[in-house]
N, C-alpha and C positions, 0 to 999 in steps of 0.2 A: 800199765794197762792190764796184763794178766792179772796182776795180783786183783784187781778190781772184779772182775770178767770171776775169778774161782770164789770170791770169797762171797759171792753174793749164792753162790749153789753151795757151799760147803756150810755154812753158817745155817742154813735153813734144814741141810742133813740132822745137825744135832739133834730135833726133836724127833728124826722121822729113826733115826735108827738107834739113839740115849746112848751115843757115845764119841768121844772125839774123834774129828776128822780134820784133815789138811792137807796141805800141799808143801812139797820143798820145791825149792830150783838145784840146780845143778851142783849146787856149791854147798848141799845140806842146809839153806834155810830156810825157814818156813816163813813162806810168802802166804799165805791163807790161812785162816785155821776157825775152827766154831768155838775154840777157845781163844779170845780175843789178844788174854796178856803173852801169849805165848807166840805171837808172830814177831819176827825180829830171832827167836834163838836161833842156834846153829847146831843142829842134830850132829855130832861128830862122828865119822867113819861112816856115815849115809851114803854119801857121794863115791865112795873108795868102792863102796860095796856093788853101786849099781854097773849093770850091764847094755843089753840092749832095751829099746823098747819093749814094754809086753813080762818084764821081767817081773818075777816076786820075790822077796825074804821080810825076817821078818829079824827088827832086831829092839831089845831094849821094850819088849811089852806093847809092842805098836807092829802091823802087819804094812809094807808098802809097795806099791806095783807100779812100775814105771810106765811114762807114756811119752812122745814126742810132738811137739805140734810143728804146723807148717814152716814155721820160721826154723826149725831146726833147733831146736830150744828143749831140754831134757829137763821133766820132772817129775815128780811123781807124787800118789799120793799114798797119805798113811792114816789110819784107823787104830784105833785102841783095841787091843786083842790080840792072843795069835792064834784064836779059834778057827773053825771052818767057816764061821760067818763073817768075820772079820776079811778072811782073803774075798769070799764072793761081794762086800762091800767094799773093799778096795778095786776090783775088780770093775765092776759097772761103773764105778763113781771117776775111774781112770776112763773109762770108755765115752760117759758121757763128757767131762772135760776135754777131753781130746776134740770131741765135735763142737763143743762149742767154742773151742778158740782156732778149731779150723776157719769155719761157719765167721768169726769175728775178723781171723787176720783175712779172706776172701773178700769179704766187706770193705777193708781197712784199704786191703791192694786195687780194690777196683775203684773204690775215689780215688786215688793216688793217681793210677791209671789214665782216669781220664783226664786228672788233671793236667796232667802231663802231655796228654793228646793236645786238650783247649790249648794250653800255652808254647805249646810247637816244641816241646821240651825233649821230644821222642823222639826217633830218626823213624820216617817211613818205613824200613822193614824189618824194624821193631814190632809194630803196632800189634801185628796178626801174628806174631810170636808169644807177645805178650798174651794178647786176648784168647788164645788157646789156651795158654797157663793158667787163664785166671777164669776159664771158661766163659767168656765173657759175648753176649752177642752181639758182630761186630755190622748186621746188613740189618738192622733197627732203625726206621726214623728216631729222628731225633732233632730238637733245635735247640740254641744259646740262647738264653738271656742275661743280660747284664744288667745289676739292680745298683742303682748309687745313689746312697744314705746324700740328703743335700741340708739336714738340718735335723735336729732331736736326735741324740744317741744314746737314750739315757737305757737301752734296752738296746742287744745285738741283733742287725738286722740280718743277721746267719740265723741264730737262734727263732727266729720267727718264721723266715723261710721253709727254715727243717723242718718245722712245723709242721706246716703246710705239705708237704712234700714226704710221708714218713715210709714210703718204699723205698728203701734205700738200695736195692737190688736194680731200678729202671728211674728211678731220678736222683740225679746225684749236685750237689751244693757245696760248694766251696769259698773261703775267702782269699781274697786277690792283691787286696789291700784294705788299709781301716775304712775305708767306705766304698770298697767295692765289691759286693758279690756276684760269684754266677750262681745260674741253674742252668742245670743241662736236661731237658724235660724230653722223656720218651713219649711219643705222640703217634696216635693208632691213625689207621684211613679213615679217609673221610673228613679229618681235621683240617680246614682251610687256613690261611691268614689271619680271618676275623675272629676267627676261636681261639687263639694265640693271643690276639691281641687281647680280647677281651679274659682271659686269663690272669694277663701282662696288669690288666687292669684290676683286677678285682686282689691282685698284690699290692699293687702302690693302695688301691684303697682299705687295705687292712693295716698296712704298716703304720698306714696315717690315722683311722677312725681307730681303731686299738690300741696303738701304741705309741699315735705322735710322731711318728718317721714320716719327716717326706722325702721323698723318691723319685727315680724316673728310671723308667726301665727302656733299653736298647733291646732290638731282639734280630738278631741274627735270619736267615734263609734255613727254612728247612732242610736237611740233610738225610740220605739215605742210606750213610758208611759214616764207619767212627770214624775214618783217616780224616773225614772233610770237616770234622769239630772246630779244629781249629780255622779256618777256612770261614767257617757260624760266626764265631765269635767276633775274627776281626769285624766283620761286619753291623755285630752289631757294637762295638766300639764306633766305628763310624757313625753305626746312626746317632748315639749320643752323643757325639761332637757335633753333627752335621747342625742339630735338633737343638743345642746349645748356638746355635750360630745363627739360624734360620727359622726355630719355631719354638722360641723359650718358653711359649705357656702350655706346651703338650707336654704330658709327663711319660708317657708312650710312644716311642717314635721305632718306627719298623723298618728294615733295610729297603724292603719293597716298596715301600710306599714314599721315597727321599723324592724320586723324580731329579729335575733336573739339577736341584739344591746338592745330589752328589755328585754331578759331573762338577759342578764350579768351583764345589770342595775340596776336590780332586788336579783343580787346575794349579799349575805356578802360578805366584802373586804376580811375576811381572808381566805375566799374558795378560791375568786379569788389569792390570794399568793403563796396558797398552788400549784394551776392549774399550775401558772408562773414556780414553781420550778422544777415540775415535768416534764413538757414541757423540760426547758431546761437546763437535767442534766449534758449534755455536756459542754455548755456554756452559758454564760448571755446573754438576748437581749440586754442588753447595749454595748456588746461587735461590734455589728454595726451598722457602722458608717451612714450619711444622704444619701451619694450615693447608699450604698447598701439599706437601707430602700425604697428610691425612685425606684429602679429596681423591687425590691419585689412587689412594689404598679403597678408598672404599667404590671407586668405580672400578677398579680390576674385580672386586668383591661381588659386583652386579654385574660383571658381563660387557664391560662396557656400553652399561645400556645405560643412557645419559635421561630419560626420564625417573628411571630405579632408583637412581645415586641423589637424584635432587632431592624425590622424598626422601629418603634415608637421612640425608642433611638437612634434611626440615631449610632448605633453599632455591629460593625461583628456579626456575631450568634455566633461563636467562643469565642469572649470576654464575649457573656452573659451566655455560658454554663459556663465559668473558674468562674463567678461570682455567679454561680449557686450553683457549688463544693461549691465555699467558702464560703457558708454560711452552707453545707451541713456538711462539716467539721468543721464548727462552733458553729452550733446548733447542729448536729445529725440529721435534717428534708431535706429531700429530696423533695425540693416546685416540681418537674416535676410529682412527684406519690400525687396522686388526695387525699389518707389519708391525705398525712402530709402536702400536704397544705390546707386543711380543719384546721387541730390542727393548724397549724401556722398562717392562720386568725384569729381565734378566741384567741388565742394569744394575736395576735395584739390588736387585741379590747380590750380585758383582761388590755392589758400595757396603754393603755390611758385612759380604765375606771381610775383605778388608781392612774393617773396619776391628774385626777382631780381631787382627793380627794374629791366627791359629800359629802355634808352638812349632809346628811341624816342616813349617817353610821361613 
């Protein structure tokens, strides 16, 4: 990664100062250089000769001044010459390196960082040791999202992210696994839910109208400390399962917005069993059929308001009361009295949690 990070400033020195310049590592080799066939040698007695940081000599018709970066990592650079201009070129060109692979490993540590936050990978009184080191600010909003690639990956859906996102000093992106990203998006006041969401949203719809990614983003709870990242995250894994289980055609699902879809997600399967039997001692839900199911959905859809749902179904009100009995006679639940259609949504959700036998129980 240095060698990349030096060679891109030493190569472009060539024309500014008409003479060769580079860099060695520790061990006398030239990791960088504006002369291209010349990286890979091994400068002999370089290494022997250097001292500390800040240091200069000059050997073999080349002037070089040593420098350290963060990492602890000793190199230095060298210039053609042993003139006076040659050391103040070696000089500055050590100085500006220096910052810019501070400036790089800073960057490098603070994705790391967080990532290590999100995935609980950090012990709690690390975190604000850490983040003092890395200057980091630790009493920032901030929220998680979680992006998962569900189909087209002909293009990395990190790489479009970053995109999107290219302060990499207050929003940071990471991959999780081959179709899982996050972002960890710093978020000023004022920023409600719906500005997240719609955020949320205007990502799935670039991955998808640009690039053919489709997507569905979870998005975690605001937070107002790094320590709580991880805390963001899990939850917005939840909402992506919950949203997998309960609301397959939103591609957007918010922790806040689960309702009661995360209590029943959150339930043992054999409570929810037990809930199913007691509901319905009359009869099994299995007992009806897709038409009647679909009625059911779209009169919770209208409020239980039994004139709405007829028009909707382009069907007499006549025929949706007879339809009404017969589930009432079938279950025991009367969906027009406001209890038992409470108990027989929840129900419903009950039979499809279930239904998808979640991993996790």
């Amino acid at each position: 990664m240095a060698n990349r990070i030096f060679q891109g400033v030493v190569y472009q020195m060539k024309d500014a100062i008409d003479r060769i310049v580079g860099v060695v590592d520790d061990t006398g080799t030239i990791i960088s250089c504006s002369e291209l066939s010349k990286i890979g040698e091994v400068r002999e007695g370089v290494a022997a000769d250097r001292l500390t940081a800040g240091d200069s000599f000059v050997r073999e018709g080349y002037t070089y001044h040593l420098f350290t970066s963060t990492k602890r990592n000793d190199y230095a650079v060298f210039v053609e010459g042993v003139d006076e201009p040659a050391a103040h070129y070696a000089a500055l060109l050590a100085i500006s390196l220096q910052n810019i692979k501070q400036y790089h490993d800073e960057k490098f540590d603070k994705a790391n960082f967080i990532k290590n936050v999100v995935l609980d990978n950090i012990l709690p009184g690390d975190i604000y040791a850490k983040a003092r080191e890395l200057h980091f600010a630790t009493d920032v909003s901030r929220v998680v999202l979680l992006i998962r690639v569900t189909s087209g990956a002909d293009i990395s859906a990190y790489d479009v992210v970053s995109g999107l996102f290219p302060d990499k000093q207050k929003d940071f992106v990471f991959n999780i696994s081959e179709n899982d990203t996050v972002l960890v998006k710093e978020i000023k006041r004022g920023i409600d839910q719906r500005d997240i969401e719609k955020l949320a949203t205007s990502i799935v719809d670039t991955l998808n109208g640009e690039h053919y990614i489709k997507a569905v983003i979870g998005i975690g709870t605001p937070i107002a400390n790094v320590k709580d990242l991880a805390t963001s995250f899990k939850e917005a894994q939840i909402a992506m399962e919950v949203g997998k289980v309960f609301d397959t055609e939103q591609t957007v699902i918010s922790y806040d917005n689960l309702g009661i879809a995360r209590l029943i997600y959150q339930l043992p399967t054999t409570l929810c069993e037990m809930f199913l039997k007691e509901v319905f001692k009359q009869g099994s839900i299995e007992s009806l059929d897709a038409e009647t199911l679909f009625t059911i959905q779209r009169f919770f859809e209208n409020n239980l308001n039994v004139s709405e749902t007829s028009r909707g179904l382009f069907v007499h009100r006549n025929t949706l009361v007879y339809r009404l009995e017969k589930i009432k006679k079938l279950t025991g639940l009367d969906l027009r009295e406001f209890d038992d259609a409470i108990v027989f949504k929840v129900a419903l959700m009950v039979k499809k949690y279930l239904s998808s036998s979640p991993a996790k129980y």
